[in-house]
DRENLUMDREN-281507 format. One line per 8 residues: for each residue x, y, z of C-alpha. Coordinates in nm, 3 decimals, always signed. Example, Ala and Ser with C-alpha at 12.3 -4.5 7.8 and 13.67 -1.06 7.14 Angstrom:
BEGIN
+1.230,-0.450,+0.780  +1.367,-0.106,+0.714
//
This chain:
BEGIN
+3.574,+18.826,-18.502  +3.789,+19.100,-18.536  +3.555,+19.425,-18.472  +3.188,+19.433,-18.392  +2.927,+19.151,-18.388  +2.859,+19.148,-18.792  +3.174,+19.100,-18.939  +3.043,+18.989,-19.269
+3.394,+18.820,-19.347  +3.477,+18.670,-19.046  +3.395,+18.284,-19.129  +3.610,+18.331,-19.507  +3.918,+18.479,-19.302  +3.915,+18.212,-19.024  +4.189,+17.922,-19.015  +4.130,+17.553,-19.034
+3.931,+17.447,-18.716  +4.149,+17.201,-18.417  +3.956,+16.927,-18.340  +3.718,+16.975,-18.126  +3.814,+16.836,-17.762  +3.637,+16.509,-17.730  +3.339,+16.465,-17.568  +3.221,+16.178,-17.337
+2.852,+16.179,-17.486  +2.553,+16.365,-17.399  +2.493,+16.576,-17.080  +2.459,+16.917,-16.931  +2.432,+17.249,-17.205  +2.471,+17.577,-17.155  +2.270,+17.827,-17.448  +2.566,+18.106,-17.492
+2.224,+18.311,-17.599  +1.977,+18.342,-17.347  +2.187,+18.107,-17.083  +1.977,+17.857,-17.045  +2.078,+17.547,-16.853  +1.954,+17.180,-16.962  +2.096,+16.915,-16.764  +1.971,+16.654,-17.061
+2.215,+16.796,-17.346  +1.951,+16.925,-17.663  +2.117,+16.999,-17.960  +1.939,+17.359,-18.004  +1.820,+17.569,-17.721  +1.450,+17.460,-17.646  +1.409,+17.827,-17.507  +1.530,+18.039,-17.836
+1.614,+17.795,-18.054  +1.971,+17.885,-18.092  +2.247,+17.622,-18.178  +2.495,+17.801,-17.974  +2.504,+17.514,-17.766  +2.769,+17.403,-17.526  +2.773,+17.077,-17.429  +3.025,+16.842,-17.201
+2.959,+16.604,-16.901  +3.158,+16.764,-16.693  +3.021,+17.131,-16.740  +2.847,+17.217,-16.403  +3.184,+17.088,-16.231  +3.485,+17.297,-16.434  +3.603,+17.666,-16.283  +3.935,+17.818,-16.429
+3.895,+17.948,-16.733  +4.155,+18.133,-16.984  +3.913,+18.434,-17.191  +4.123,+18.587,-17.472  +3.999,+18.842,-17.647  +3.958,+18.829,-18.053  +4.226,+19.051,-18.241  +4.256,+19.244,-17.956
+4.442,+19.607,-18.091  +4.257,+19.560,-18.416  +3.909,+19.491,-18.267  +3.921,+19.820,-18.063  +4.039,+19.984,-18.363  +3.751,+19.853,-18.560  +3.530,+19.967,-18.317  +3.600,+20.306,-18.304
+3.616,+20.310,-18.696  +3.349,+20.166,-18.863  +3.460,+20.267,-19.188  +3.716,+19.981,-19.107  +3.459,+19.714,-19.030  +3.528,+19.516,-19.381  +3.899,+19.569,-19.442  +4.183,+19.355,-19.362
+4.351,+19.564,-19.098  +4.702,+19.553,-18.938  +4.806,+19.728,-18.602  +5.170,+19.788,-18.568  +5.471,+20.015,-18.663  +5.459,+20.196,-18.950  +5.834,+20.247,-19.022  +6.022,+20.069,-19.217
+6.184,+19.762,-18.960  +5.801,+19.822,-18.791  +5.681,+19.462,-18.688  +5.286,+19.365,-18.650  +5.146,+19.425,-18.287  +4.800,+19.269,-18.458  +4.610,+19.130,-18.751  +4.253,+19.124,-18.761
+4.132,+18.843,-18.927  +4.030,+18.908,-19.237  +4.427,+19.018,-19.276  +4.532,+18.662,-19.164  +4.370,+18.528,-19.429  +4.675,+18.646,-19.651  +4.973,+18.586,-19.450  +5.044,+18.855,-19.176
+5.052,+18.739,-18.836  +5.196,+18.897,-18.486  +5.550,+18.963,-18.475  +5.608,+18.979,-18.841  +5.822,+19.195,-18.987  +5.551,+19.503,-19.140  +5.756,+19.498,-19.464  +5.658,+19.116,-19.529
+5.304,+19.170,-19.379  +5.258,+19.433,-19.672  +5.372,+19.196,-19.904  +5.141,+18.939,-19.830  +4.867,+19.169,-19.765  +4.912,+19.483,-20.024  +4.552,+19.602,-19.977  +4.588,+19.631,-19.556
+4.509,+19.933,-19.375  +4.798,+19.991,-19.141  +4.740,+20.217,-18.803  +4.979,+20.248,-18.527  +4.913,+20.106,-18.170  +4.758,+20.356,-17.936  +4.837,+20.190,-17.614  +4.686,+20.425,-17.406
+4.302,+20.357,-17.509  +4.360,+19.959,-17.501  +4.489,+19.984,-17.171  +4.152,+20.160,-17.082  +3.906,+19.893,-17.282  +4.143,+19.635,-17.060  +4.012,+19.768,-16.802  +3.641,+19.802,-16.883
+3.683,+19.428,-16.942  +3.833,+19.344,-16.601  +3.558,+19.487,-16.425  +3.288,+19.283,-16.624  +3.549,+18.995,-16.478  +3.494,+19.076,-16.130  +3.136,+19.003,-16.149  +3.207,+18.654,-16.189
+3.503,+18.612,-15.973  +3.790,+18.824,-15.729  +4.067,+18.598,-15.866  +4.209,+18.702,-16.206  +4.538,+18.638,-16.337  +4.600,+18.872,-16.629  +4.854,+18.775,-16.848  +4.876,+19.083,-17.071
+4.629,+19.372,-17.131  +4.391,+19.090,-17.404  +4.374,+18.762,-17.175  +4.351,+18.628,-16.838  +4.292,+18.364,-16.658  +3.989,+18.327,-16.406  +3.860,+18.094,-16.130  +3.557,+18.086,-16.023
+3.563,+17.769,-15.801  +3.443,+17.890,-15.420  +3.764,+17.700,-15.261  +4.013,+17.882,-15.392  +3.975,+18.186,-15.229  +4.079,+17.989,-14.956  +4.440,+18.004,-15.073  +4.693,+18.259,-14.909
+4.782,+18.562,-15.102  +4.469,+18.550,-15.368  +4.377,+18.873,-15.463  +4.014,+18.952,-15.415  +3.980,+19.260,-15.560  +3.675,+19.476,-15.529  +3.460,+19.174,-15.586  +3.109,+19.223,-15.626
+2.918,+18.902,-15.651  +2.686,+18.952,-15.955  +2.694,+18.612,-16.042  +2.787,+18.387,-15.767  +2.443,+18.220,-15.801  +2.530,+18.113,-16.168  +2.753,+17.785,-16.259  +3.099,+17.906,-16.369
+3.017,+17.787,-16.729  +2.727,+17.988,-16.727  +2.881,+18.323,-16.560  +3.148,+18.316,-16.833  +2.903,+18.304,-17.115  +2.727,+18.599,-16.928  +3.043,+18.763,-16.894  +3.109,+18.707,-17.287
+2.770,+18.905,-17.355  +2.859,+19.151,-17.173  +3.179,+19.260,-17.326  +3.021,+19.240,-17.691  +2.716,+19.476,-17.566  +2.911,+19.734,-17.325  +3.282,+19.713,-17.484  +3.227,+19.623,-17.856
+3.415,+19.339,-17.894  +3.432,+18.972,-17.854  +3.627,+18.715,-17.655  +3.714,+18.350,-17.657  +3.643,+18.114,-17.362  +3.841,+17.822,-17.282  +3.728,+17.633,-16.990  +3.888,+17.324,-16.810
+4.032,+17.188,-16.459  +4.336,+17.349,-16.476  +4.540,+17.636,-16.666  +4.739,+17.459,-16.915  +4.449,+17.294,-17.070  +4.184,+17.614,-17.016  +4.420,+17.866,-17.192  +4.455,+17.519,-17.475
+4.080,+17.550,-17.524  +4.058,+17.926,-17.589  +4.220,+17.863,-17.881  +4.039,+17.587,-18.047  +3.768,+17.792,-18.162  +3.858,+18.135,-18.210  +3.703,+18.459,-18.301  +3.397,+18.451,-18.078
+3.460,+18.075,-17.942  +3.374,+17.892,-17.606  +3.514,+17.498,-17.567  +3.599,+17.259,-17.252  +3.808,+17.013,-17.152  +3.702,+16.774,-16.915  +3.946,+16.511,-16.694  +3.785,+16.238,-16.851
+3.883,+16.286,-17.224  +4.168,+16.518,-17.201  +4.489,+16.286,-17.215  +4.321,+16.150,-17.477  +4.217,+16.460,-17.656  +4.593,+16.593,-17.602  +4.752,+16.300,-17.759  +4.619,+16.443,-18.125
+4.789,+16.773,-18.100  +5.113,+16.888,-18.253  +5.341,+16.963,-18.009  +5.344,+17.349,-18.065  +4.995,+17.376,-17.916  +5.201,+17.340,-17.559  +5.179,+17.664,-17.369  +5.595,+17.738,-17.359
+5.705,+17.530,-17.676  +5.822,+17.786,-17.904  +5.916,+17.790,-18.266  +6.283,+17.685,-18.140  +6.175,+17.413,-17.870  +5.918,+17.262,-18.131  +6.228,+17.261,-18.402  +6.416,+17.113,-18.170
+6.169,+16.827,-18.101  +6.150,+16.787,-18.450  +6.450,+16.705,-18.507  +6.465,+16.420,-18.242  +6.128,+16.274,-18.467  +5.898,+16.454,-18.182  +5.625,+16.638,-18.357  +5.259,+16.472,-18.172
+5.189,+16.496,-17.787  +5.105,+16.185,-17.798  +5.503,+16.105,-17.844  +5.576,+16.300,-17.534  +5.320,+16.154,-17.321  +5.488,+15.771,-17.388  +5.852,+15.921,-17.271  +5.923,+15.905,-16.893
+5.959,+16.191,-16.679  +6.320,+16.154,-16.604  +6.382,+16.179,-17.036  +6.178,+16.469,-17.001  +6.402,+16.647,-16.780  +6.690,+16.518,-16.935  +6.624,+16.665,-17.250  +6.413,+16.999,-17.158
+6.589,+17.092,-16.797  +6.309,+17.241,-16.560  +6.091,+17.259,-16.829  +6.055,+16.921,-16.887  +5.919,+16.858,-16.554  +5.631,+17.089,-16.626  +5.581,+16.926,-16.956  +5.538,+16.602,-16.828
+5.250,+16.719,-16.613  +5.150,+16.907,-16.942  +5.137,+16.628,-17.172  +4.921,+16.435,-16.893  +4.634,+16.672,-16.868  +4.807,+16.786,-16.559  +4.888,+17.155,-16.436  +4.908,+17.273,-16.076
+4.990,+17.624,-16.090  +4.714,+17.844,-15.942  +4.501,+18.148,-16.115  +4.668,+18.361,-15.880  +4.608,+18.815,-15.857  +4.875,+18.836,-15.559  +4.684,+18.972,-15.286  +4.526,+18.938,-14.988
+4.218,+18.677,-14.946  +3.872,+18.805,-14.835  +3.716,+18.449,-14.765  +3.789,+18.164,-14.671  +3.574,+17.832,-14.777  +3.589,+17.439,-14.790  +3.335,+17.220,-15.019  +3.279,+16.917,-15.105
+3.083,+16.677,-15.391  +2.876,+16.386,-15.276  +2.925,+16.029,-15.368  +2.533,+16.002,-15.381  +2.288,+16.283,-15.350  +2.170,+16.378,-14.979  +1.799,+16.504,-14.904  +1.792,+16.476,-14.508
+1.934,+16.768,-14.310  +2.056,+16.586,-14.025  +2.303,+16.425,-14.281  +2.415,+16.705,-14.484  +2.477,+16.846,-14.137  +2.723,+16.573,-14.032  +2.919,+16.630,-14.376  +2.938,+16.983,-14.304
+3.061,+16.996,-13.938  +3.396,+16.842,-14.033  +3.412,+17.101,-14.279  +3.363,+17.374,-13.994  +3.610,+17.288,-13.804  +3.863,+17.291,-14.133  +3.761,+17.650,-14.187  +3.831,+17.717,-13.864
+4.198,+17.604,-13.873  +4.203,+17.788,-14.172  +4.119,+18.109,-14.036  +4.374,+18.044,-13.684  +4.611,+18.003,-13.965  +4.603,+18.255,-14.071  +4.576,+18.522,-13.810  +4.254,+18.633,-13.929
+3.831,+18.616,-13.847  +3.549,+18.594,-14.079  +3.218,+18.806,-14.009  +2.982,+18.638,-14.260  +2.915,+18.244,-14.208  +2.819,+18.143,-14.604  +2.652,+17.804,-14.709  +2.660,+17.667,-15.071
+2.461,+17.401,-15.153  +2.390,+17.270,-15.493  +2.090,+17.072,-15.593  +2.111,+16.759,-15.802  +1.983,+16.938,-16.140  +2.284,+17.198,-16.109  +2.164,+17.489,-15.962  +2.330,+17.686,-15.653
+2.191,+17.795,-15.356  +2.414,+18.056,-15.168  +2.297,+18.158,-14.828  +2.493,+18.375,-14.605  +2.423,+18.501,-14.189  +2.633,+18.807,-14.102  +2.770,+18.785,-13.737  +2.723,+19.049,-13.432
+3.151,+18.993,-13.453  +3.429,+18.834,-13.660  +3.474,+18.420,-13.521  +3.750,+18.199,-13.558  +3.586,+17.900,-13.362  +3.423,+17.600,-13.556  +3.130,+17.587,-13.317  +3.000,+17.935,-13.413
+3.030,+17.858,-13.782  +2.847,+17.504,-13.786  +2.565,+17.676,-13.558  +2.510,+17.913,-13.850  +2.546,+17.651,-14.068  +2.327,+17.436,-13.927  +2.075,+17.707,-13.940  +2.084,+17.745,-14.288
+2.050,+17.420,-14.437  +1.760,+17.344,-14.169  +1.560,+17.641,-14.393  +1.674,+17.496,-14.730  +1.677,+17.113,-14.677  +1.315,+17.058,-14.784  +1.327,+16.728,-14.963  +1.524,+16.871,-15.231
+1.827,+16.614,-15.328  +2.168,+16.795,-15.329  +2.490,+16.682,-15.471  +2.753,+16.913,-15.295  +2.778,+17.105,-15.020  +3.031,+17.424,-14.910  +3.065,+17.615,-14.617  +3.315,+17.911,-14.584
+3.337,+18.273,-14.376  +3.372,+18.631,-14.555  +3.449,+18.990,-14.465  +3.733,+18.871,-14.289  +3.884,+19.120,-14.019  +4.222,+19.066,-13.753  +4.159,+18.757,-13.538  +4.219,+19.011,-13.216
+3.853,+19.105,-13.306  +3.734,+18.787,-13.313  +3.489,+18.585,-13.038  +3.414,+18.797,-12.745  +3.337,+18.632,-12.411  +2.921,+18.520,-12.383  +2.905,+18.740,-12.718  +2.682,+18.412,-12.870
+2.489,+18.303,-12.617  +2.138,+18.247,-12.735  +2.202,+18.410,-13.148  +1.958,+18.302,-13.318
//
């Protein structure tokens, strides 16, 4: 949707629909609405009734994410002009070798598209209102909408002032270098799946425009899904079906294979993933240089890069899913300690101390449980965090059965401040 929430000609102007990305069969759903959470996949929201549903089998366990927003330039435009709310609208130069920055989409329902030359987009699209960019305001609505994204994670990867990628899996603020930002936590208690749709509400109600979601396991296939069921959209890919889900696609929906590469591939009868994912790796690289390498994980389902902001980390975690659900506290105790001591290492690592010990469990119906202890002073010994740890799950194991467990250390300070002699004898 191209302006506000009631753009009567949205559905008319949108393109064919991709296939949808295949599903393994019923499980968890999200309600987009009121963000409910049903771990026995309805159809329609048994709370409001709505059929916004998002369902997938792998839904409580997926964390990077790729949120585009909807006709970006021409949205904000929109916006600001309701008189504009019904016309097909182009942003972009006005003179005469002017090229379009955007099309909302009730203009892409004649022709224009990004990039094109402004003298064809009028062609196609006589009746078009045509403004010029105003960089300066969408600069400042990209910013209202990263700091809706910092409620729901530190670690954003902006791409350009309309997308970004997000993760909102604990463990990777473990990595060196993430950028934390000034991260405030609003929804850490809420699944990543369900903090995005929150996030998603929150933009249409405080900015005045909408987004799509794509979330998956990885970036390649998260900023894939975004697109699959745009304006106003919200899909997943899980491991499970994705190679197979990939192997329908034309080869152009590859993040990196341009107009030229996928003319190129043409010509050697290449025009379905599907073809790519039965050539070896080594033909790969032959034929596409570096590229090809990164291809071949593409084609696979498989992407390594990291949602990365480039600075500093403020936490440092470790976590990990059970085989079978655990109820006693002894044992979840003897899966965390382990992971103690690799936080620990961590931290020596790294030359740095954690003042907050932080435990995440999460039950077997999908909800999370974050608890936290704050420290008289920053620790970079094992002992001190399992003690806390310890602690905590003693006042949350209750008979409850929990499927995954995470410990990790925040407000992280220099390790010179870190475990003064007999300061822990007898915390509580």
């Amino acid at each position: 949707m191209s302006s506000g929430l009631n753009d009567s000609a949205r559905q008319s102007a949108l393109p064919m629909p991709e296939p949808e990305p295949i599903r393994s069969g019923a499980g968890p759903s999200l309600c987009r609405d009121c963000l409910g959470f049903f771990a026995d996949g309805p159809l329609d929201c048994p709370d409001c009734g709505s059929l916004r549903i998002i369902n997938h089998l792998e839904l409580p366990d997926l964390s990077i994410a790729h949120i585009d927003c909807d006709a970006f330039y021409a949205a904000v435009e929109k916006r600001d002009d309701p008189s504009l709310r019904d016309k097909p609208l182009i942003v972009g130069g006005t003179s005469g070798r002017g090229v379009v920055t955007t099309a909302c989409y009730l203009a892409r329902q004649f022709g224009p598209r990004s990039a094109m030359p402004m003298f064809k987009a009028r062609e196609l699209c006589p009746q078009a209102v045509i403004v010029p960019p105003n960089m300066a305001k969408y600069r400042e609505v990209s910013q209202q909408i990263r700091a809706i994204f910092l409620a729901a994670t530190p670690l954003i990867q902006p791409v350009s002032l309309d997308e970004a990628y997000l993760d909102l899996s604990d463990e990777a603020l473990e990595d060196v270098g993430e950028d934390t930002g000034e991260y405030t936590g609003e929804y850490t208690g809420q699944l990543p799946a369900a903090a995005l749709a929150t996030v998603a509400k929150r933009i249409e109600a405080e900015v005045g425009i909408t987004v799509s979601i794509g979330l998956s396991y990885n970036k390649f296939l998260a900023k894939l899904a975004s697109d699959l069921d745009k304006p106003r959209g919200y899909s997943v890919i899980g491991r499970a079906g994705a190679r197979e889900f990939l192997a329908g696609l034309p080869v152009k929906k590859i993040n990196g294979v341009g107009a030229v590469t996928a003319r190129k591939m043409a010509e050697h009868g290449i025009e379905t993933i599907a073809q790519l994912q039965a050539m070896p790796e080594a033909e790969l690289v032959t034929r596409y240089g570096k590229f090809g390498r990164r291809l071949a994980g593409y084609v696979q389902g498989e992407d390594s890069r990291k949602v990365s902001s480039g600075g500093a980390a403020k936490s440092v975690s470790a976590e990990t899913t059970f085989r079978t659900n655990l109820t006693d506290a002894q044992a979840l105790k003897d899966r965390v300690q382990p992971m103690c001591d690799k936080v620990a290492a961590r931290l020596a690592a790294k030359g740095t101390a954690g003042g907050t010990v932080v435990l995440k469990l999460k039950t077997a119906d999908f909800q999370i449980l974050t608890r936290n202890r704050q420290l008289p002073h920053p620790t970079q010994q094992g002992g001190v965090i399992y003690d806390q740890a310890a602690a905590l799950i003693d006042a949350e194991a209750d008979g409850r059965a929990f499927r995954l467990i995470g410990i990790g250390v925040a407000d992280l300070g220099p390790a010179a401040e870190a475990d003064p002699p007999d300061l822990f004898a007898g915390l509580a």
